[in-house]
CHARMM internal coordinates of N, CA and C (Angstrom, degrees):
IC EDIT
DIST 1 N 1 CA 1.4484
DIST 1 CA 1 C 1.5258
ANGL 1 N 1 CA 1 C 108.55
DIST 1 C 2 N 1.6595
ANGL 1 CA 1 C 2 N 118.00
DIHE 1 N 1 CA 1 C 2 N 117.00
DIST 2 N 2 CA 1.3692
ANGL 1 C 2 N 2 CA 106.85
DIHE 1 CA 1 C 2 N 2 CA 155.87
DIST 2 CA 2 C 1.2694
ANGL 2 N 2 CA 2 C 120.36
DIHE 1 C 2 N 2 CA 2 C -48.27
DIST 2 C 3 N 1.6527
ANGL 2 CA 2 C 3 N 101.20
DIHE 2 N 2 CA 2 C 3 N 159.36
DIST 3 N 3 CA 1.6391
ANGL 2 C 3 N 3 CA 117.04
DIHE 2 CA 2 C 3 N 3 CA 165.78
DIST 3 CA 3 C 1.3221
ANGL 3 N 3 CA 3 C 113.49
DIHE 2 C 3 N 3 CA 3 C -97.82
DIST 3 C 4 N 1.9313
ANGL 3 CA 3 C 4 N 95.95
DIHE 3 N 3 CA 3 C 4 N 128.51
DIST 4 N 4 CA 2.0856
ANGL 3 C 4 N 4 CA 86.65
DIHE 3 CA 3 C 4 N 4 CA 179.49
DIST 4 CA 4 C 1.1371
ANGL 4 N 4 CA 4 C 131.22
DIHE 3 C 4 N 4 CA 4 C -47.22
DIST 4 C 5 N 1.0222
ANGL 4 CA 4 C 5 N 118.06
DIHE 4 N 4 CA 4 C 5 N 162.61
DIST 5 N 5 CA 1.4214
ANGL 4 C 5 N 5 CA 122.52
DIHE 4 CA 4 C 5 N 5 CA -175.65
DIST 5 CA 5 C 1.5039
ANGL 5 N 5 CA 5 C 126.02
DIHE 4 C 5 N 5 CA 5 C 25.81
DIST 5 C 6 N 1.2362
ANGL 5 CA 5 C 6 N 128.54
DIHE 5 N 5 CA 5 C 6 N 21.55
DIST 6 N 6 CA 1.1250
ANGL 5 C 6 N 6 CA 139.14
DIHE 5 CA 5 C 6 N 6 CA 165.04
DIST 6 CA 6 C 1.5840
ANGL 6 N 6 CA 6 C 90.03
DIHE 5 C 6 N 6 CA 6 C 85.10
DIST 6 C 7 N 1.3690
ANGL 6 CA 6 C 7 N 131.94
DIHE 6 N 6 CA 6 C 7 N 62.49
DIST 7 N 7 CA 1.3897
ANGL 6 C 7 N 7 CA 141.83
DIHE 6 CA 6 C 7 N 7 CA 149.65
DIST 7 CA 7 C 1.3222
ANGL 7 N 7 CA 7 C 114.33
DIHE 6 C 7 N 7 CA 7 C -78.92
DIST 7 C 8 N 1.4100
ANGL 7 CA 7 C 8 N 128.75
DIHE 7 N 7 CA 7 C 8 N 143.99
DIST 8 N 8 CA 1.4024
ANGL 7 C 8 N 8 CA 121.80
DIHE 7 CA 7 C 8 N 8 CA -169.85
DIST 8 CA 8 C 1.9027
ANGL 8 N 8 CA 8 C 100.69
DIHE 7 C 8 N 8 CA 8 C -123.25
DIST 8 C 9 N 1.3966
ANGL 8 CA 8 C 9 N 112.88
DIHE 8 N 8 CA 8 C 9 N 140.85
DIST 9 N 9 CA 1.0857
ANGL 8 C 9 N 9 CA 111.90
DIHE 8 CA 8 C 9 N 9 CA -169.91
DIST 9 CA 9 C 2.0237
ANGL 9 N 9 CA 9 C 119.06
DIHE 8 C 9 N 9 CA 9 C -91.24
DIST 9 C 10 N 1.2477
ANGL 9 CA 9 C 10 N 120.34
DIHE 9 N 9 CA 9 C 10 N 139.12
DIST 10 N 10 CA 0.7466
ANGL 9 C 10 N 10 CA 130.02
DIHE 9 CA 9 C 10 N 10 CA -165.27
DIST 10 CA 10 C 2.3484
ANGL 10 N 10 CA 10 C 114.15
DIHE 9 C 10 N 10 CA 10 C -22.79
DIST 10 C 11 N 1.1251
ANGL 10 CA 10 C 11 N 108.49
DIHE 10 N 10 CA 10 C 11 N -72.48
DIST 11 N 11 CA 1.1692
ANGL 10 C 11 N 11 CA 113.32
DIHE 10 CA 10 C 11 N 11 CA 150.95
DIST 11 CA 11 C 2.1300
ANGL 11 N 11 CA 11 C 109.17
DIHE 10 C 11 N 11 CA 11 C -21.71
DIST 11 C 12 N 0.7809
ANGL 11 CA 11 C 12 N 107.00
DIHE 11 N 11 CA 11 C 12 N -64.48
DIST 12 N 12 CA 1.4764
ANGL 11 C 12 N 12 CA 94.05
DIHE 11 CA 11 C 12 N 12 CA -179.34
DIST 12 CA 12 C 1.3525
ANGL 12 N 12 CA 12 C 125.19
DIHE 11 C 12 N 12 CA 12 C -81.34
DIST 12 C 13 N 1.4092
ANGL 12 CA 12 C 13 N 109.34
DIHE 12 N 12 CA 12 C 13 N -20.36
DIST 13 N 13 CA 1.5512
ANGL 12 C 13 N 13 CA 113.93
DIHE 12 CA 12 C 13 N 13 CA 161.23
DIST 13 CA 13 C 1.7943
ANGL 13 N 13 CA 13 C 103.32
DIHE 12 C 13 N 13 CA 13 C -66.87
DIST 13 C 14 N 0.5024
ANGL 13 CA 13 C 14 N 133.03
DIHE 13 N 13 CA 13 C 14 N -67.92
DIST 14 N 14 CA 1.7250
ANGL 13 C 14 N 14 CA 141.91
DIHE 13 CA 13 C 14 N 14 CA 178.71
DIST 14 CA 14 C 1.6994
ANGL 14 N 14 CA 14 C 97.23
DIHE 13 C 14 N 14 CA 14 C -49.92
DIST 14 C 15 N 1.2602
ANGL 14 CA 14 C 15 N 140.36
DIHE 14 N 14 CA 14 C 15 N -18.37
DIST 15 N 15 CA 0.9945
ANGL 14 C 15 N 15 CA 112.32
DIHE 14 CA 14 C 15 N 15 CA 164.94
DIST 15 CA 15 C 1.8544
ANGL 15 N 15 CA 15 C 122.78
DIHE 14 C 15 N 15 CA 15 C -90.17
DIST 15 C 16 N 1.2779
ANGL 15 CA 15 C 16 N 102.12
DIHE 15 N 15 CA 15 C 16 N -27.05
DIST 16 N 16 CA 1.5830
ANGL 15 C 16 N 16 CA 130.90
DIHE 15 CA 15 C 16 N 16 CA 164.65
DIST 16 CA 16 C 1.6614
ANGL 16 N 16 CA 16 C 105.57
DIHE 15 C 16 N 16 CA 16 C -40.65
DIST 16 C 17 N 1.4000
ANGL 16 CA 16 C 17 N 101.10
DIHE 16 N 16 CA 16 C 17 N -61.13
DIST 17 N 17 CA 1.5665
ANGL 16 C 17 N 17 CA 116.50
DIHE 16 CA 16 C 17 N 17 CA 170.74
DIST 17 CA 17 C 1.7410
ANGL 17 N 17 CA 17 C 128.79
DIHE 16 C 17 N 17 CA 17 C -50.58
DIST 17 C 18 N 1.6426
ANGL 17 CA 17 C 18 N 103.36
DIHE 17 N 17 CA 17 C 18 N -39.74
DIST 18 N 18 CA 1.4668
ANGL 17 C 18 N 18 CA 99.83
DIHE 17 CA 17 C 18 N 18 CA -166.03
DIST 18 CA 18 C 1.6337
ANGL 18 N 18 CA 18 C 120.82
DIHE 17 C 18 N 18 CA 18 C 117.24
DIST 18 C 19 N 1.7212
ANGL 18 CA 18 C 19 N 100.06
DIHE 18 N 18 CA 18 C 19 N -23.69
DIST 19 N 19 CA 2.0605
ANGL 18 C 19 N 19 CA 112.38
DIHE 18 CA 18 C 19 N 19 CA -150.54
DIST 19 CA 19 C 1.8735
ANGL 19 N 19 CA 19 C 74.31
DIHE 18 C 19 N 19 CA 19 C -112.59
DIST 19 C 20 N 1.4644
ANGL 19 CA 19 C 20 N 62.05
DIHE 19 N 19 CA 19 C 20 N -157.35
DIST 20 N 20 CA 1.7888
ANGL 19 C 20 N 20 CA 115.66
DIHE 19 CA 19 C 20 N 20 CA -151.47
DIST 20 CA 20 C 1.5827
ANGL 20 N 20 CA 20 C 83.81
DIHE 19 C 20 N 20 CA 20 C -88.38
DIST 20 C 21 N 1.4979
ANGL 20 CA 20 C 21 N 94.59
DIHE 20 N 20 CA 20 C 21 N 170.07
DIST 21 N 21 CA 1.8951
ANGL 20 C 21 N 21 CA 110.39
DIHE 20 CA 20 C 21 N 21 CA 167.28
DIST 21 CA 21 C 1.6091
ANGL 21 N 21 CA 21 C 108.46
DIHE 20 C 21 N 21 CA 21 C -86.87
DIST 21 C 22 N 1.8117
ANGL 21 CA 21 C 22 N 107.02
DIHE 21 N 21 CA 21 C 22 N -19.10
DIST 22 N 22 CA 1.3615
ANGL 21 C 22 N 22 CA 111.47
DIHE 21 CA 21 C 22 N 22 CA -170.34
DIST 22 CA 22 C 1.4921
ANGL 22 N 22 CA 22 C 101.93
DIHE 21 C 22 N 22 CA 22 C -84.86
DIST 22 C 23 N 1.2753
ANGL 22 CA 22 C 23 N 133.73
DIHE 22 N 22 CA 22 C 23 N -33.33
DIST 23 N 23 CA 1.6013
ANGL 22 C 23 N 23 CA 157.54
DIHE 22 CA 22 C 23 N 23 CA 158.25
DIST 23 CA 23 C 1.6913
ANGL 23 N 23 CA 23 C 99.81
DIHE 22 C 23 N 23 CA 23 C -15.73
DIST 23 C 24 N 1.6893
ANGL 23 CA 23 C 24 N 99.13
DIHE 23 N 23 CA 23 C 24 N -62.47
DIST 24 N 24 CA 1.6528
ANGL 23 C 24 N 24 CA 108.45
DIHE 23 CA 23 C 24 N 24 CA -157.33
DIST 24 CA 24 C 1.3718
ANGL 24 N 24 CA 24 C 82.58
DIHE 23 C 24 N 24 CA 24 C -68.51
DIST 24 C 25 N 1.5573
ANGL 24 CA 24 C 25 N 116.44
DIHE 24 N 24 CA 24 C 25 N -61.36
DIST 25 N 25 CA 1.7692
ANGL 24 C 25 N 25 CA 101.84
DIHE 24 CA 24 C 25 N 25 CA -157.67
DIST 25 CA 25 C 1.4312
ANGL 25 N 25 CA 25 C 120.65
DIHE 24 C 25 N 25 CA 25 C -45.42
DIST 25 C 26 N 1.2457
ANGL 25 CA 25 C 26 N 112.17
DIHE 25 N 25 CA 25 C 26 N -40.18
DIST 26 N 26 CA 1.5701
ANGL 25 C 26 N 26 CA 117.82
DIHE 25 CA 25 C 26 N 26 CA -173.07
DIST 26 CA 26 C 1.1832
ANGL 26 N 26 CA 26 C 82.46
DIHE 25 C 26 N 26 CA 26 C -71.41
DIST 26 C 27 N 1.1334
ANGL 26 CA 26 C 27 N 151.69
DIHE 26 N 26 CA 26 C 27 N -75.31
DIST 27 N 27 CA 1.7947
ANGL 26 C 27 N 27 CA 132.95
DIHE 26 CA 26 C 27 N 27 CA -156.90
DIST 27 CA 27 C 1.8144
ANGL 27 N 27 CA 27 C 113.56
DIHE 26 C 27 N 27 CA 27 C -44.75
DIST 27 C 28 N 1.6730
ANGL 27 CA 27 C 28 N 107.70
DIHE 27 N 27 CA 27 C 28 N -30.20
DIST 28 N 28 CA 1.0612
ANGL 27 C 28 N 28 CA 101.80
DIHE 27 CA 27 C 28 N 28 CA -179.43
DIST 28 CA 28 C 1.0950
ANGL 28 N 28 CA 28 C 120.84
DIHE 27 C 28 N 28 CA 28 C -72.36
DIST 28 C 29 N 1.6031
ANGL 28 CA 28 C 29 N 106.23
DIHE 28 N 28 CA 28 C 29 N -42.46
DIST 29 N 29 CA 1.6549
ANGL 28 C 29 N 29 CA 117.90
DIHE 28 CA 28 C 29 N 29 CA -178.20
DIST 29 CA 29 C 1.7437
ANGL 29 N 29 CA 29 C 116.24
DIHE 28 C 29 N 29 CA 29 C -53.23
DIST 29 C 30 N 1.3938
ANGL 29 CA 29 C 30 N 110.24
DIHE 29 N 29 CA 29 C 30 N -27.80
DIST 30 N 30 CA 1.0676
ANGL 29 C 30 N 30 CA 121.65
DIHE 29 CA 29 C 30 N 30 CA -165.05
DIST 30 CA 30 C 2.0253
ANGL 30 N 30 CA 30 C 117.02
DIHE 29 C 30 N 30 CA 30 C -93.55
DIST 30 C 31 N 1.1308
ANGL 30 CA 30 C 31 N 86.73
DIHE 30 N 30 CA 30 C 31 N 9.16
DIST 31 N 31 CA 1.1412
ANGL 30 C 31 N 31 CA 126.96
DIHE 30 CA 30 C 31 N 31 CA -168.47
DIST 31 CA 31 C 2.3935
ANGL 31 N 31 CA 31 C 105.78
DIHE 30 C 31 N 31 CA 31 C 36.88
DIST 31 C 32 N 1.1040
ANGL 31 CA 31 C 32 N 72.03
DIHE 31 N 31 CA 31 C 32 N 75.99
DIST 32 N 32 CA 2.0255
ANGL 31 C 32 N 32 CA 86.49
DIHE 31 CA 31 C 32 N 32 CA -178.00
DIST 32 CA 32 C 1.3265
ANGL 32 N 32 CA 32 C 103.41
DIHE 31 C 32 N 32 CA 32 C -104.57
DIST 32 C 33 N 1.6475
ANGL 32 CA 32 C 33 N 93.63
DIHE 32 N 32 CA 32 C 33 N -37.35
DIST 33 N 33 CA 1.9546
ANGL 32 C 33 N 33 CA 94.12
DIHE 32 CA 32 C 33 N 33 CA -172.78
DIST 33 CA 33 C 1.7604
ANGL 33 N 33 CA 33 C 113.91
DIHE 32 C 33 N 33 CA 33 C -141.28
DIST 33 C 34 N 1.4858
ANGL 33 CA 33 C 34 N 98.73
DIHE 33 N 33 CA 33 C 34 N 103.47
DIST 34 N 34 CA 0.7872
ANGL 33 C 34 N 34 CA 124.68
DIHE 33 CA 33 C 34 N 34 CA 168.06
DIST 34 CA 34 C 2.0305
ANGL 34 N 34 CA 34 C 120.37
DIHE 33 C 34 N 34 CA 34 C -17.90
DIST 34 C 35 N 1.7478
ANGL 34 CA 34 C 35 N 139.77
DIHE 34 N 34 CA 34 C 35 N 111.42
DIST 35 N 35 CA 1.1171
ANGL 34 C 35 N 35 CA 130.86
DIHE 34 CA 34 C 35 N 35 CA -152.97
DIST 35 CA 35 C 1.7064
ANGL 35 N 35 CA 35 C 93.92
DIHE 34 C 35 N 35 CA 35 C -148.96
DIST 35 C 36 N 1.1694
ANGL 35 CA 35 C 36 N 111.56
DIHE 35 N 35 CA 35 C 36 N 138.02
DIST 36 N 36 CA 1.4771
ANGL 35 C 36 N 36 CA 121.13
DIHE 35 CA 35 C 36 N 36 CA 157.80
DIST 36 CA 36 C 1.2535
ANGL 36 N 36 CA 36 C 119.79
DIHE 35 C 36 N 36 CA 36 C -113.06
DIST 36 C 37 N 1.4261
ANGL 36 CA 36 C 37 N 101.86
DIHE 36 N 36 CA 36 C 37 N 134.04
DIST 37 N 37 CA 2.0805
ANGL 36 C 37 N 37 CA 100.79
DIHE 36 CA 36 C 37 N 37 CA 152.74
DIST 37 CA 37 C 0.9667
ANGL 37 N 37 CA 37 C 142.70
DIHE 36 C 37 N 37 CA 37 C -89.60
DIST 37 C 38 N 1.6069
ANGL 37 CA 37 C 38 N 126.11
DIHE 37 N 37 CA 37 C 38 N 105.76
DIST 38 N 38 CA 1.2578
ANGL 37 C 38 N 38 CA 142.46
DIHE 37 CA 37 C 38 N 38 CA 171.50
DIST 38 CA 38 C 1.2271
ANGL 38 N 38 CA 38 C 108.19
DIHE 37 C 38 N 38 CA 38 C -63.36
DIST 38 C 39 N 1.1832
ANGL 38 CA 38 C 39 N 136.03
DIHE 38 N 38 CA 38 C 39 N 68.54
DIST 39 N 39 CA 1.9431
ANGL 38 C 39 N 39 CA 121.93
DIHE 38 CA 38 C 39 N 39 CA 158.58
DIST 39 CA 39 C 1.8500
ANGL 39 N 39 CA 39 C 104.57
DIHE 38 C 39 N 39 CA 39 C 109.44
DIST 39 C 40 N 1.2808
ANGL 39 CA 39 C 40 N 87.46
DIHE 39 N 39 CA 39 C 40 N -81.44
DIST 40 N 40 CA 1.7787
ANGL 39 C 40 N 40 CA 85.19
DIHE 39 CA 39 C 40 N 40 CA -176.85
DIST 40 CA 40 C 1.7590
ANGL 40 N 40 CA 40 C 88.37
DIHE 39 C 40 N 40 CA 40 C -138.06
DIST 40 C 41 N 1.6592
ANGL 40 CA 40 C 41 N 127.56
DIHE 40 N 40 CA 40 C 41 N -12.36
DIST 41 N 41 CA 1.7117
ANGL 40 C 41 N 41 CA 134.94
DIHE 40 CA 40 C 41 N 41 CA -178.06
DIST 41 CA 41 C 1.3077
ANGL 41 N 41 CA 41 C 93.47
DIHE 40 C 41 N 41 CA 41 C -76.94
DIST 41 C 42 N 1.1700
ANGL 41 CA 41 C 42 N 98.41
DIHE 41 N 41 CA 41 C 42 N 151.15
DIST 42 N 42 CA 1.7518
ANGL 41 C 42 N 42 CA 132.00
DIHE 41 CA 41 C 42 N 42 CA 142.93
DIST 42 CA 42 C 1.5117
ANGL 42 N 42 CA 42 C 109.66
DIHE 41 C 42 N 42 CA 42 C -120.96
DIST 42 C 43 N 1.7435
ANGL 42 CA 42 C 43 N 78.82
DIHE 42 N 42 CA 42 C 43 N 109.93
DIST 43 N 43 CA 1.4890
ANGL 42 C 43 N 43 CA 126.79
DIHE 42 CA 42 C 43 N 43 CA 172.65
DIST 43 CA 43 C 1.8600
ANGL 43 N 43 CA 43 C 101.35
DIHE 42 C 43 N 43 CA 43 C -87.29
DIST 43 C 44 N 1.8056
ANGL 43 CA 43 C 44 N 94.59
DIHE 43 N 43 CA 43 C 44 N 143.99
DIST 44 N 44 CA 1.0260
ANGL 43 C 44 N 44 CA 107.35
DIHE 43 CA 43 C 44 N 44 CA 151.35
DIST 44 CA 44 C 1.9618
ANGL 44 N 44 CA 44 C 141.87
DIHE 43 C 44 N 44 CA 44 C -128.85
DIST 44 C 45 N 1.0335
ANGL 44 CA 44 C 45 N 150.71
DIHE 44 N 44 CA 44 C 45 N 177.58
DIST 45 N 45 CA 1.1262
ANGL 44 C 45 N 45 CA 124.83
DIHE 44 CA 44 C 45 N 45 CA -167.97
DIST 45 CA 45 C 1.8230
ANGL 45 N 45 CA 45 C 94.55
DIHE 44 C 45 N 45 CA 45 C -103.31
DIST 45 C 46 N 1.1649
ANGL 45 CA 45 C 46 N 128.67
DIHE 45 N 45 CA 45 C 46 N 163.52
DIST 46 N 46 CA 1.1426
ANGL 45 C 46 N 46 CA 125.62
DIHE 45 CA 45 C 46 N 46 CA 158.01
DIST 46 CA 46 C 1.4134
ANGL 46 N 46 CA 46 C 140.26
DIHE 45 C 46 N 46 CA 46 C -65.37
DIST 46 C 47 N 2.0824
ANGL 46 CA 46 C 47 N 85.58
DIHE 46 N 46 CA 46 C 47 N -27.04
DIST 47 N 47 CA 1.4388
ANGL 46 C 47 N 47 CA 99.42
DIHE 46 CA 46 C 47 N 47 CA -178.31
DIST 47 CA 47 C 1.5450
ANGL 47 N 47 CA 47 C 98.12
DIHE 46 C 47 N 47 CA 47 C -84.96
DIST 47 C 48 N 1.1653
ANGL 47 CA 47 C 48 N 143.25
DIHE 47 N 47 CA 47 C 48 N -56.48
DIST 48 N 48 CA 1.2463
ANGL 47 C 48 N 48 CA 125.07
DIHE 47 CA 47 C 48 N 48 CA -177.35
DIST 48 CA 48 C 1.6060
ANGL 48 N 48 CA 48 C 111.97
DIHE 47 C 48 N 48 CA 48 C -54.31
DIST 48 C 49 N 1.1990
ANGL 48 CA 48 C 49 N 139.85
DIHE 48 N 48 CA 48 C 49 N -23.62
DIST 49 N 49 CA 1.5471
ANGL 48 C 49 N 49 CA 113.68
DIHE 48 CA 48 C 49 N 49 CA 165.50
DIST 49 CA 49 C 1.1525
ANGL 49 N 49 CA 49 C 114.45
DIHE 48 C 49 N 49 CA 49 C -92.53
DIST 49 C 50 N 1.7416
ANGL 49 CA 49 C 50 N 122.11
DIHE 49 N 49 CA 49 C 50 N 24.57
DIST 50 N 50 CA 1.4152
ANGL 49 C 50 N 50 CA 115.73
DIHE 49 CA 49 C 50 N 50 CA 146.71
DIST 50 CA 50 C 1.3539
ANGL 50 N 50 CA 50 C 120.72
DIHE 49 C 50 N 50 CA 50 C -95.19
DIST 50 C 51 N 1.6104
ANGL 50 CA 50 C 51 N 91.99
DIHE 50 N 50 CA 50 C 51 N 1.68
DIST 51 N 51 CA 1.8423
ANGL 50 C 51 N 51 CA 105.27
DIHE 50 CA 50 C 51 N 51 CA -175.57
DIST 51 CA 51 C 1.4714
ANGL 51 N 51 CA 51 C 95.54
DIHE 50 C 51 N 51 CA 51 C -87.74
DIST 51 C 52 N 1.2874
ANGL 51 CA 51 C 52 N 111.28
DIHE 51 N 51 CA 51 C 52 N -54.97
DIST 52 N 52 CA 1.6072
ANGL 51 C 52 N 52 CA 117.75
DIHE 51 CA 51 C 52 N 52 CA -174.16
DIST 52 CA 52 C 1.6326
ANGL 52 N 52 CA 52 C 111.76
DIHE 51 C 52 N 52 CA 52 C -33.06
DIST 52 C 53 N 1.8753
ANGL 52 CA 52 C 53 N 94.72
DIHE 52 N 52 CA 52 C 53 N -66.75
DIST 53 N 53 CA 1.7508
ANGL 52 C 53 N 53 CA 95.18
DIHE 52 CA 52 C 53 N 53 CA 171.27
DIST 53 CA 53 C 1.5861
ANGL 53 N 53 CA 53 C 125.45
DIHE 52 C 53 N 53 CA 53 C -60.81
DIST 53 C 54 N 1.3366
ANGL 53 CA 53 C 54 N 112.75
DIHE 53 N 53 CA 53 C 54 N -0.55
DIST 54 N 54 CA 1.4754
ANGL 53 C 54 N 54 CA 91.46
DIHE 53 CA 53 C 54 N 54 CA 176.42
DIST 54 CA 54 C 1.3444
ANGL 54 N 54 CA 54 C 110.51
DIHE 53 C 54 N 54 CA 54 C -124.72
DIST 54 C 55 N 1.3504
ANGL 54 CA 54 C 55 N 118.25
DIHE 54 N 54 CA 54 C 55 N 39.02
DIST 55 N 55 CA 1.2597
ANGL 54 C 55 N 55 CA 148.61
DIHE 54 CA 54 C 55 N 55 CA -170.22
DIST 55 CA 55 C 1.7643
ANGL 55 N 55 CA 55 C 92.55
DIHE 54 C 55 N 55 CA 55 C -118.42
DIST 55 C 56 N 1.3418
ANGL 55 CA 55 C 56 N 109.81
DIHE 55 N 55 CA 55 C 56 N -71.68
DIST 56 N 56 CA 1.5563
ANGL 55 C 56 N 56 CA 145.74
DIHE 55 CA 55 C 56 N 56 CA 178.66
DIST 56 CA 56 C 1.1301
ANGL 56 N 56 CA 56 C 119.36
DIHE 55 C 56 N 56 CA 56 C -82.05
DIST 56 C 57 N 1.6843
ANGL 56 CA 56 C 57 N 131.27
DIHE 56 N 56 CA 56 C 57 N 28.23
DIST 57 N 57 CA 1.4882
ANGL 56 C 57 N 57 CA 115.63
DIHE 56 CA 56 C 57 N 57 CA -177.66
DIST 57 CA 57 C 1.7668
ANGL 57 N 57 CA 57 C 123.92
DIHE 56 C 57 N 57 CA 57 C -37.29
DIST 57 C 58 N 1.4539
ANGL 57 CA 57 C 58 N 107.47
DIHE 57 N 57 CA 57 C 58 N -58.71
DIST 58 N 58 CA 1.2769
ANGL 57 C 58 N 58 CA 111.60
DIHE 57 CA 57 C 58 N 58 CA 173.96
DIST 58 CA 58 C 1.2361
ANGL 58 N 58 CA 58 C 131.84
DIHE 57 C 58 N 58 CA 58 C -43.56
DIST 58 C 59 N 1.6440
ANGL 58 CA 58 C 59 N 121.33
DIHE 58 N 58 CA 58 C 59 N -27.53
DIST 59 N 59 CA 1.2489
ANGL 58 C 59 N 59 CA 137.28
DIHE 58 CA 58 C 59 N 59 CA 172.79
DIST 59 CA 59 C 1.4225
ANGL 59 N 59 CA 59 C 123.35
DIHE 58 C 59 N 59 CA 59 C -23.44
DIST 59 C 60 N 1.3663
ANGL 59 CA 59 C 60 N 101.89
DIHE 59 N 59 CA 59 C 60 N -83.89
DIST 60 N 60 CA 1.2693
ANGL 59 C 60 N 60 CA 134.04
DIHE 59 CA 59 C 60 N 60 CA 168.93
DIST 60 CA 60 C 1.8578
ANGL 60 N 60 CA 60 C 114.92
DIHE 59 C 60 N 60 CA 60 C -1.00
DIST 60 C 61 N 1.3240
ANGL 60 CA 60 C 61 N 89.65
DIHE 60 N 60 CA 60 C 61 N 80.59
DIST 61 N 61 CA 1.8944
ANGL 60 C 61 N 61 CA 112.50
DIHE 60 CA 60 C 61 N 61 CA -172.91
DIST 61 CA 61 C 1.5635
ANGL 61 N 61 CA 61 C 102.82
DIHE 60 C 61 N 61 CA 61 C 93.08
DIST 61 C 62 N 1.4221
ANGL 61 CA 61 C 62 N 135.30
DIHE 61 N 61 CA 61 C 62 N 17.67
DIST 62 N 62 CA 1.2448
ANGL 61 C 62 N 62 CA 143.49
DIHE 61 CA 61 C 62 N 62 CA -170.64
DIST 62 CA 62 C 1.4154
ANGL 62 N 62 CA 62 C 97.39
DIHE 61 C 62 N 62 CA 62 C -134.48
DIST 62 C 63 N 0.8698
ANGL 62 CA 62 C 63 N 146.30
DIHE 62 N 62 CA 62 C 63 N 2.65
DIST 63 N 63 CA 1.3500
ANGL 62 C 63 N 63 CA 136.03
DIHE 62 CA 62 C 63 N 63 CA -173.61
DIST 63 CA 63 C 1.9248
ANGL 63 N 63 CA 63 C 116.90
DIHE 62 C 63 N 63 CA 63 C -33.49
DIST 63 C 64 N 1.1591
ANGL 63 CA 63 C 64 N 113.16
DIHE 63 N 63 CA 63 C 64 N 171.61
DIST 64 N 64 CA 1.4752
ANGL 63 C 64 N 64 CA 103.17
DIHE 63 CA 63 C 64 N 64 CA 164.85
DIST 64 CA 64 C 1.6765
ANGL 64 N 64 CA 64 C 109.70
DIHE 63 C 64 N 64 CA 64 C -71.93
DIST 64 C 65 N 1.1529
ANGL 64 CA 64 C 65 N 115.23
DIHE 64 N 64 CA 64 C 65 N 165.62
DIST 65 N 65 CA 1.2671
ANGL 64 C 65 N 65 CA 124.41
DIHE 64 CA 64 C 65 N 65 CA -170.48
DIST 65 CA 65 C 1.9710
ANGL 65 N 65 CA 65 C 137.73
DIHE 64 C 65 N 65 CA 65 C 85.31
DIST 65 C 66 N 1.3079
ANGL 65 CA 65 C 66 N 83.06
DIHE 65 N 65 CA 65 C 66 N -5.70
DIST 66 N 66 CA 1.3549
ANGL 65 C 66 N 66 CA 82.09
DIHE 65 CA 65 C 66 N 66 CA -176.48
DIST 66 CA 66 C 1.5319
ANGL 66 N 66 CA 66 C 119.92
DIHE 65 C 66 N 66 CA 66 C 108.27
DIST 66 C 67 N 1.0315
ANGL 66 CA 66 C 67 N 108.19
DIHE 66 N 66 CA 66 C 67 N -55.04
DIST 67 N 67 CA 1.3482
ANGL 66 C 67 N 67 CA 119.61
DIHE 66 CA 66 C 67 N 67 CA -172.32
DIST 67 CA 67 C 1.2049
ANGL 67 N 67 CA 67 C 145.36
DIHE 66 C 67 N 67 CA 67 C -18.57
DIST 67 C 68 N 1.4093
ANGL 67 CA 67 C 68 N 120.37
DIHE 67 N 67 CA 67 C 68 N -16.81
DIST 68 N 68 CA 1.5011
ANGL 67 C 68 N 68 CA 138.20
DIHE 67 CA 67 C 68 N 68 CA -148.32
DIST 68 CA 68 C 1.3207
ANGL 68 N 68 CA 68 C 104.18
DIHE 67 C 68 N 68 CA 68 C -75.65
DIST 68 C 69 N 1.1822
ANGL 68 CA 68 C 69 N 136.84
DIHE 68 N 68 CA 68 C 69 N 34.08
DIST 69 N 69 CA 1.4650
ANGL 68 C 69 N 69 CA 141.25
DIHE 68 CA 68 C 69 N 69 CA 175.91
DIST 69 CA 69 C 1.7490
ANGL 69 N 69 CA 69 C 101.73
DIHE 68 C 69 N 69 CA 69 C -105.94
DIST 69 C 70 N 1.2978
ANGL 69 CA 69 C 70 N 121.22
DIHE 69 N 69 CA 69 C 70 N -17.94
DIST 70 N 70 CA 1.1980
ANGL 69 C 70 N 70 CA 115.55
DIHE 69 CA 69 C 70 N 70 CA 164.64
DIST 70 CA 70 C 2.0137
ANGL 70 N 70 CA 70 C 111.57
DIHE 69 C 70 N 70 CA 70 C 98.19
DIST 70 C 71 N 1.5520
ANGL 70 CA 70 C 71 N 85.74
DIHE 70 N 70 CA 70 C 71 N 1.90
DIST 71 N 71 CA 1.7160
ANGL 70 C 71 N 71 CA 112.44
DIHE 70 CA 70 C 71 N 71 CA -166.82
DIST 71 CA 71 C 1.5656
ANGL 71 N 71 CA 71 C 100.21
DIHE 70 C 71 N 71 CA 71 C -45.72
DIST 71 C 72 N 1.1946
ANGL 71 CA 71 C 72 N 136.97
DIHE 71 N 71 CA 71 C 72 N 161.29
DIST 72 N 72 CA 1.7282
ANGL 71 C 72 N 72 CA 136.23
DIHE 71 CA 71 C 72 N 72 CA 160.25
DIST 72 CA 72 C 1.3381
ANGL 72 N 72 CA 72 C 104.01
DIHE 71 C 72 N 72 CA 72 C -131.18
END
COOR INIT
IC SEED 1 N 1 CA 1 C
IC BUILD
């Protein structure tokens, strides 16, 4: 199944990033990065995790949380 509108799913945002799948959620929860729900998914836009990184250059496998092992 495509993703609407070219939304990218959590797993692929986190790989874009460098982190974990647990990485994105806490960014979401924390409200850093912007997430929609498709159905029962959390979708993300592409353009907001180009917002995230240019908010966060340094980030990039550093995210908050720890994560940077790339863990899912």
């Amino acid at each position: 199944m495509s993703e609407p509108e070219g939304l990218i799913s959590q797993r692929e945002a986190a790989r874009r990033l460098g982190v974990g799948r647990w990485t994105i959620r806490k960014l979401i929860r924390a409200g850093e990065l912007r997430a929609f729900r498709v159905r029962t998914a959390i979708r993300i836009s592409p353009f907001d995790l180009r917002q995230y990184l240019n908010r966060h250059p340094a980030d990039r496998g550093n995210a908050p949380g720890g994560a940077a092992n790339g863990a899912t």
